[in-house]
N, C-alpha and C positions, 0 to 999 in steps of 0.2 A: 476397574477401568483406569490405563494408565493413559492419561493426556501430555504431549510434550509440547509445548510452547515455546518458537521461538522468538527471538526481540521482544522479550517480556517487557522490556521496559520505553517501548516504541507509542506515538500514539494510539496504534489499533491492540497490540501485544500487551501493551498496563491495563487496558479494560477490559480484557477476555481474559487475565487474569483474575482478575478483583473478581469481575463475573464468574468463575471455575471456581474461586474458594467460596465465595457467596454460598455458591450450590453445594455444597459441601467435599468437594473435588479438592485433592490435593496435587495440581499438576506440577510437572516436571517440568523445570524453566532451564530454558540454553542461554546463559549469560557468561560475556565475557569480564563484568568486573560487578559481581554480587553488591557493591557497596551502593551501587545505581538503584537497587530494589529499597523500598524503606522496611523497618526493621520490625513492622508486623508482617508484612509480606513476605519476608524472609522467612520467619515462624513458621508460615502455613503453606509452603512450597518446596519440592524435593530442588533444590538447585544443584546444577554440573555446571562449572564454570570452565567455560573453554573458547575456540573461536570458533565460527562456522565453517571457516576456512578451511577448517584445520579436519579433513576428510576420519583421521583415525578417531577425532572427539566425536562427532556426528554417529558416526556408526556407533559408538559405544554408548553413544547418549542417546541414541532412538530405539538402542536393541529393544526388544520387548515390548513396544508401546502399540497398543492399540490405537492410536491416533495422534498424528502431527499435524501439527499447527505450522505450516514452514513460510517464514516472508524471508524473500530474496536480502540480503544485508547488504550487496555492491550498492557501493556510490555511484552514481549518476558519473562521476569522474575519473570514475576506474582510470587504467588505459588501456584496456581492452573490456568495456563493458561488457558487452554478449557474453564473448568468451568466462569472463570471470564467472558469472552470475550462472552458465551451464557447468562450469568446474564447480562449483560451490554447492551444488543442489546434486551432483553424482553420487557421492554418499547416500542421499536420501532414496534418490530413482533405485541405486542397488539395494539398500535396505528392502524397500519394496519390492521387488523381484524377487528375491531370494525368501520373501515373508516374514523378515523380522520387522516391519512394521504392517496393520492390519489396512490402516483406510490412512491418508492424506489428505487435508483441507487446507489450498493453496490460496495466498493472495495474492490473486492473477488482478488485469486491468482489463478495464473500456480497450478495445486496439488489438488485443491479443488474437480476437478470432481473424483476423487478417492476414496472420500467420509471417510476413514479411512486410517491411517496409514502414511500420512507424516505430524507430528510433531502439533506444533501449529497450522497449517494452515486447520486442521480437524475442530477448531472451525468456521473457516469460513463457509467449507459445514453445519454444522450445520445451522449457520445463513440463508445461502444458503435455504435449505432446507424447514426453518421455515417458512421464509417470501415467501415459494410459498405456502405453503398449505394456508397463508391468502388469496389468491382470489384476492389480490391487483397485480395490473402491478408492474412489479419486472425488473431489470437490473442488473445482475450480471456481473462487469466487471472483467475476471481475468486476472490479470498483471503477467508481468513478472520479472525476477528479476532486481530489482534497479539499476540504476546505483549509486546512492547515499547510496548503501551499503559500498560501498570502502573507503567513510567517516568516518567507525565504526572502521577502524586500521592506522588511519594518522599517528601512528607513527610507525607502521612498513613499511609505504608506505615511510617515510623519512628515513628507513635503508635501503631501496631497496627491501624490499621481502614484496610479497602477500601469505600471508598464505589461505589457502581451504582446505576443505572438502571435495567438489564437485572432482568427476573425471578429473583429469585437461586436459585431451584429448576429454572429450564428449560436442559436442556443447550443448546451452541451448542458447534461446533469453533474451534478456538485452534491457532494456529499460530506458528511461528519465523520470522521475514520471513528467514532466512539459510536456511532451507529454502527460501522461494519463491523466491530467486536462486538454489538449484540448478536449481529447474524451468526459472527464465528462461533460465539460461545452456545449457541441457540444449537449449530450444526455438528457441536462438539458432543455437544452433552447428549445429541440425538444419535441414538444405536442403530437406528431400523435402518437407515439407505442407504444403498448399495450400488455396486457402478460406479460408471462414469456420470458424475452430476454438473451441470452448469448453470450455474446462478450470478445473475445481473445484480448490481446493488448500487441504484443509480439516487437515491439524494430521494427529498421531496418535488423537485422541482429543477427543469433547463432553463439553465439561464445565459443571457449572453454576457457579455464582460460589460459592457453598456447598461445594463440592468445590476450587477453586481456593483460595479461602482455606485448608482444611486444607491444600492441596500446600505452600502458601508460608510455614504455620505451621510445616512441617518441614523445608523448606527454607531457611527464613533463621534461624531459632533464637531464634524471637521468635512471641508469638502476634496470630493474625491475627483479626481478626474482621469478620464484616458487616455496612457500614452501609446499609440499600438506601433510597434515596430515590425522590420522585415526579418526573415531568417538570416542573411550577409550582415544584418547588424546584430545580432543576435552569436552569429559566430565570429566576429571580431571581436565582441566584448569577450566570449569566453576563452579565444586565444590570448588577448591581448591579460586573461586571468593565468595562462600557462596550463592551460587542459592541454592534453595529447589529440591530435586529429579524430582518433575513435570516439573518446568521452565526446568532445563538439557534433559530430555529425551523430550521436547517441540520447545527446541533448535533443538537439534541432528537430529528428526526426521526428522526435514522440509529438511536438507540436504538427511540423507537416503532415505526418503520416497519419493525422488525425484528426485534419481540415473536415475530408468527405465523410467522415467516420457514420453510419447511420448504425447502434448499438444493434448486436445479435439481440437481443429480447428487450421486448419492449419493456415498458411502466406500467406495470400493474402492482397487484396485493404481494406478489411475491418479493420483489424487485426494489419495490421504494421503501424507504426510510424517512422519519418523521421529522426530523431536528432541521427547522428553516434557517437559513445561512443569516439572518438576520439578527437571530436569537446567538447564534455560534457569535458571532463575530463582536455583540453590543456583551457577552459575559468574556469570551477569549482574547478576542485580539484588541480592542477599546483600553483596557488596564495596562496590557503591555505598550502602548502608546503613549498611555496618560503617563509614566515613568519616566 
């Protein structure tokens, strides 16, 4: 069984590794600078070092595998998000078609099934989309939000305020990207299913930004508060950062476009994961603060 994992060395991509050699799997890891892997990992994975960019490394690095592991690698900042992030996954969608790779297990989002209209995450359904008309078994996982997004303002998280977008009263589930690498590696390692599959992988619990903030009030030993801003401020600050017009309104959307969001599949045994954002945050993000 040849597994290929991309962004091995990503929050959700380092754990569905550790978890494949665990199991005694020796997967094939698409990394652009091997020396990012530590030097047991190294040992016990086939590594191809290239970009994902880079359409003739993709084809040559998925020929033959029975199962891909693919996360989108565009930045939020691209300057042509969508576009990049549908250029970047072409490789993969032809590999599948043509049958040099067997089955696909995608890290899709919460948003995708909307098909248009929240933000970057439209390029996902794209992907989505693409790799069902190949006829290949497909695995669309869609996640929910990070809990290692809270990462992206640790230094407004050391003044005390969490800034949002998001409705700060309306729940949304939150999840542990180290949970969603047990699903991946759980769906990897599993031969039987076939098809088009969709699987929800929303957290243990929705929470509103109102409730996250007191989690992380008691969890880091510092108080939190909420700053909630509007979209027009939101895209001035990332102009005013020098994003191109597309990355901004590719930002903004994922937020808008995900206000009314009510998840294709609910919360049940399938779908939740166990790791409460209170626990993530008083072992993760607490230490990176206390520094």
């Amino acid at each position: 069984m040849t597994i290929v994992v991309t962004t091995p060395t990503g929050h959700v991509g380092s754990r569905v590794v550790r978890l494949l050699v665990q199991a005694g799997v020796r997967p094939r890891v698409l990394v652009r600078d091997p020396a990012r892997l530590d030097e047991a990992t190294r040992a016990r994975v086939d590594v191809r070092r290239g970009d994902l960019t880079d359409a003739g490394f993709v084809r040559e690095a998925a020929a033959g595998a029975r199962t891909v592991f693919w996360v989108d690698p565009t930045p939020h900042a691209a300057a042509d998000p969508i576009e990049a992030s549908l250029r970047t996954a072409a490789p993969l969608v032809e590999a599948a078609r043509v049958g040099d790779v067997g089955r696909v297990v995608l890290l899709s989002s919460i948003g995708a099934e909307k098909r248009h209209g929240v933000g970057h995450i439209d390029a996902l359904a794209g992907i989505e989309e693409q790799l069902d008309a190949t006829g290949a078994d497909v695995l669309h996982l869609r996640c929910a939000y990070f809990f290692t997004n809270l990462l992206l303002d640790l230094e407004g998280l050391s003044r005390g305020v969490l800034t949002t977008a998001f409705d700060p009263d309306r729940p949304m589930p939150w999840v542990d990207p180290r949970d969603i690498g047990d699903v991946v590696a759980a769906r990897l390692l599993n031969d039987t299913w076939q098809g088009r599959v969709v699987q929800a992988v929303h957290g243990p619990e929705d929470l509103t930004f109102r409730q996250v903030a007191r989690i992380l009030t008691q969890a880091l030993g510092r108080t939190i508060r909420i700053d909630p801003v509007g979209d027009d401020e939101v895209r001035d600050a990332l102009r005013a950062a020098g994003m191109p017009p597309s990355a901004v309104e590719g930002i903004v959307g994922m937020t808008a476009g995900s206000r009314d969001l009510v998840p294709e599949q609910p919360r049940d045994l399938l779908t939740t994961t166990p790791t409460p954002l209170s626990g993530w945050a008083h072992a993760r993000l607490r230490p990176l603060l206390e520094r």
